[in-house]
DRENKE-793143 format. One record per residue (C-alpha): x, y, z; residue in three letters. Coordinates in steps of 0.5 Angstrom, whole numbers, plus 2048, in hexadecimal, padded with zeros to 3 digits. Each point is the difference from the previous one (the first is absolute). Example, Ala and Ser with C-alpha at 12.3 -4.5 7.8 and 13.67 -1.06 7.14 Angstrom:
BEGIN
8197F7810Ala
8028077FESer
This chain:
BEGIN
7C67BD816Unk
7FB8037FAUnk
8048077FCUnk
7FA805804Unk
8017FD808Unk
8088017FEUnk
7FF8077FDUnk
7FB801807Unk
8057FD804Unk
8058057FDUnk
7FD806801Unk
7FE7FF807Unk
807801802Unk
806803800Unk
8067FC7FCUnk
8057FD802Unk
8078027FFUnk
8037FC7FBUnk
7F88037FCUnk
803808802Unk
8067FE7FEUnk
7FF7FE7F9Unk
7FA8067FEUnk
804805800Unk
8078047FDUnk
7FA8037FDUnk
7FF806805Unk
8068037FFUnk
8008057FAUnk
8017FD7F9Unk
8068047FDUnk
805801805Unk
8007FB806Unk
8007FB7FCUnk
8068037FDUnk
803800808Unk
7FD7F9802Unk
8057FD7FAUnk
806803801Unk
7FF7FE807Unk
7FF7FA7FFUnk
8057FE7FBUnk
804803806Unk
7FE7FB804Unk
8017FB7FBUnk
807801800Unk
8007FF807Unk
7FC7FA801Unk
8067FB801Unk
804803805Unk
7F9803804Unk
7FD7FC806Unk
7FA8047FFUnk
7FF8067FBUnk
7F9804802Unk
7FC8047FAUnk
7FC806803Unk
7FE805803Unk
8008087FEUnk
7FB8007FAUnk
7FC8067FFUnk
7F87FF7FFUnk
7FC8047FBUnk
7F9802801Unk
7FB7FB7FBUnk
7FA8017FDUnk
7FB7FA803Unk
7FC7FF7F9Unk
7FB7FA7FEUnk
8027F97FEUnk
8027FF7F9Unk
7FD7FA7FCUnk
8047FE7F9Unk
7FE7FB7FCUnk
8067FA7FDUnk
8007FE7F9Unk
7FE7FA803Unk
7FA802804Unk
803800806Unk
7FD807804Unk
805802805Unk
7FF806805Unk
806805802Unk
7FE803807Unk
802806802Unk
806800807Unk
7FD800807Unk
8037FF807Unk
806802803Unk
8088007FEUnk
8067FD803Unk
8077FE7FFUnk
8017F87FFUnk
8077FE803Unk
8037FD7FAUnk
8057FA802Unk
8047FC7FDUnk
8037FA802Unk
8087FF803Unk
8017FB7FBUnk
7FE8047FAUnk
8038017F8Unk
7FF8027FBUnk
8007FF7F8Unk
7FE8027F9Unk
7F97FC7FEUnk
8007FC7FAUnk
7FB8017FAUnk
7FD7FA801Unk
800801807Unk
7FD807800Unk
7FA7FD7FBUnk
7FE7FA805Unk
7FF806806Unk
7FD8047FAUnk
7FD7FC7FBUnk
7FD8047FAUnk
8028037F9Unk
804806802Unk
8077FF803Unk
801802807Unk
806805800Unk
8067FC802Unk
801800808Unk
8047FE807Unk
7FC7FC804Unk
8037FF808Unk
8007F9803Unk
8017FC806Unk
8077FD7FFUnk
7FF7FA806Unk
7F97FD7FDUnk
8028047F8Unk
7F8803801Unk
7FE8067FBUnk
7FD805806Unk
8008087FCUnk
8008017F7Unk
7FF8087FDUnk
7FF8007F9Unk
7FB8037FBUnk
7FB7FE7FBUnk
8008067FAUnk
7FE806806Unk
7FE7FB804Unk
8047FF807Unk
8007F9802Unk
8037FE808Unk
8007FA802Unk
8007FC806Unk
8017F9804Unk
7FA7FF804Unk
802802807Unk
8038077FDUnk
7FD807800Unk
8008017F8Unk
800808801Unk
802804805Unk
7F9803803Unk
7FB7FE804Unk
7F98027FFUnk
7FB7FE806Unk
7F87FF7FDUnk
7FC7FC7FDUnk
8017FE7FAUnk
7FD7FC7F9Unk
8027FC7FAUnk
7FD7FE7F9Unk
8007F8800Unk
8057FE7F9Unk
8017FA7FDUnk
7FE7FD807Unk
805805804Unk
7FE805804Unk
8038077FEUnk
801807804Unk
7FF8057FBUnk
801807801Unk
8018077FFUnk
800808802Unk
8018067FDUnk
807806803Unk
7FD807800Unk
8008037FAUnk
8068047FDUnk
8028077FEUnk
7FC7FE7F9Unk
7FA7FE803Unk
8027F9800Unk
7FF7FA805Unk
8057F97FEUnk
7FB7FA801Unk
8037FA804Unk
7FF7F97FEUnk
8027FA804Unk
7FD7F8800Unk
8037FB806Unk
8007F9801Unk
8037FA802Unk
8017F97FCUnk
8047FA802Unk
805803805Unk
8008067FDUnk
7FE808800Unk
7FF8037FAUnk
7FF808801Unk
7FF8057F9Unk
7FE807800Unk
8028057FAUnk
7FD8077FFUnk
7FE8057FCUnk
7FB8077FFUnk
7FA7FF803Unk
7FC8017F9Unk
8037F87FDUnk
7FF7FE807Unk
7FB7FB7FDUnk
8047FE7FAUnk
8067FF804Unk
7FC7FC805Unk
7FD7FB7FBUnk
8077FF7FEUnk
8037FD807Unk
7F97FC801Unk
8027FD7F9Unk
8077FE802Unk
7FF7FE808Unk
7FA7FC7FCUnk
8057FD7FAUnk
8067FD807Unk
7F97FD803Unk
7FE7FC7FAUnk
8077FD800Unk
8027FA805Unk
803803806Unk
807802802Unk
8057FA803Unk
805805804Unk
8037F8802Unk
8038017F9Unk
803806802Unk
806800804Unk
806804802Unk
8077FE7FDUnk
805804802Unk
């Protein structure tokens, strides 16, 4: 199938679950909820071996978003990329991880193969499958970068949007970029939120960082720049990444 009957058949339907479930941690607002999320999650981390099954969910707000134009930049390597405005609707994904589950601190190398570019990822705990000893769920950063990261067949957020959405062919790989903008704050000032999704050999990545709506573009640039640099680079082997308790 050409790229245009694929982006035509994409916008004449509604995702699927597993697309709803990979767009968007990005609704919620920037500087606190994803404070909430971590907290809850590495909860949950610490819990994984004795849970049979360990929801993620329900419960957060929503804020009013300003349904603005697509943003087109331009990469260093002449690759355009378009940022589209959020919309359709909000749900809560139901997070869950498997009977059997572990978990243990990735390695450097490890972490490079999930995320092959220059800057080093920050060091992280990763849950695993310990009957198969399959990676399913990462959370890591790149520099202000919040990267999650996701066996196929596993939400990588927590939040599902329904509606139609669209994607910047990279390197071959299809990519959901993304963003909004929170209501402004006592100064006048709204937070841009900037996110790209996509999916490599059996693998989910989501990245999103933030920043004033005025740096939107520069900020936007940059995480097209790094989704462009992990696409460039073979993709990951997540055989090769295996529990060991």
């Amino acid at each position: 199938m050409t790229k245009t009957n694929i982006m035509q058949a994409w916008d004449g339907i509604l995702p699927d679950a597993a697309a709803d479930q990979r767009m968007l941690h990005a609704i919620l607002a920037y500087q606190n909820a994803y404070q909430r999320k971590r907290r809850i999650r590495q909860r949950l981390m610490t819990a994984v071996p004795a849970a049979g099954c360990l929801l993620l969910g329900a419960g957060f707000g929503l804020h009013h978003y300003h349904m603005t134009r697509p943003l087109t930049m331009t990469l260093s390597s002449g690759e355009q990329i378009v940022y589209r405005a959020l919309h359709g609707s909000v749900g809560d994904a139901v997070y869950v991880y498997p009977e059997d589950g572990g978990s243990r601190a990735l390695t450097a190398e490890e972490l490079h193969m999930l995320l092959p570019c220059a800057a080093q990822p920050d060091p992280c705990v990763a849950v695993f499958h310990t009957g198969t000893g399959d990676f399913i769920h990462a959370e890591t950063k790149i520099g202000d970068v919040h990267v999650h990261l996701s066996k196929d067949g596993f939400p990588v957020t927590d939040v599902i949007v329904t509606g139609t959405q669209t994607y910047t062919d990279i390197c071959g790989v299809p990519v959901t970029f993304g963003y909004f903008l929170t209501d402004p704050n006592s100064r006048g000032i709204r937070t841009a939120i900037l996110y790209a999704s996509y999916t490599r050999a059996d693998l989910q990545i989501y990245l999103e960082t933030g920043c004033k709506e005025a740096d939107s573009e520069a900020i936007g640039t940059a995480l097209g720049e790094l989704v462009y640099e992990m696409l460039e680079a073979d993709a990951p082997d997540l055989s090769a990444i295996k529990y060991q308790g």
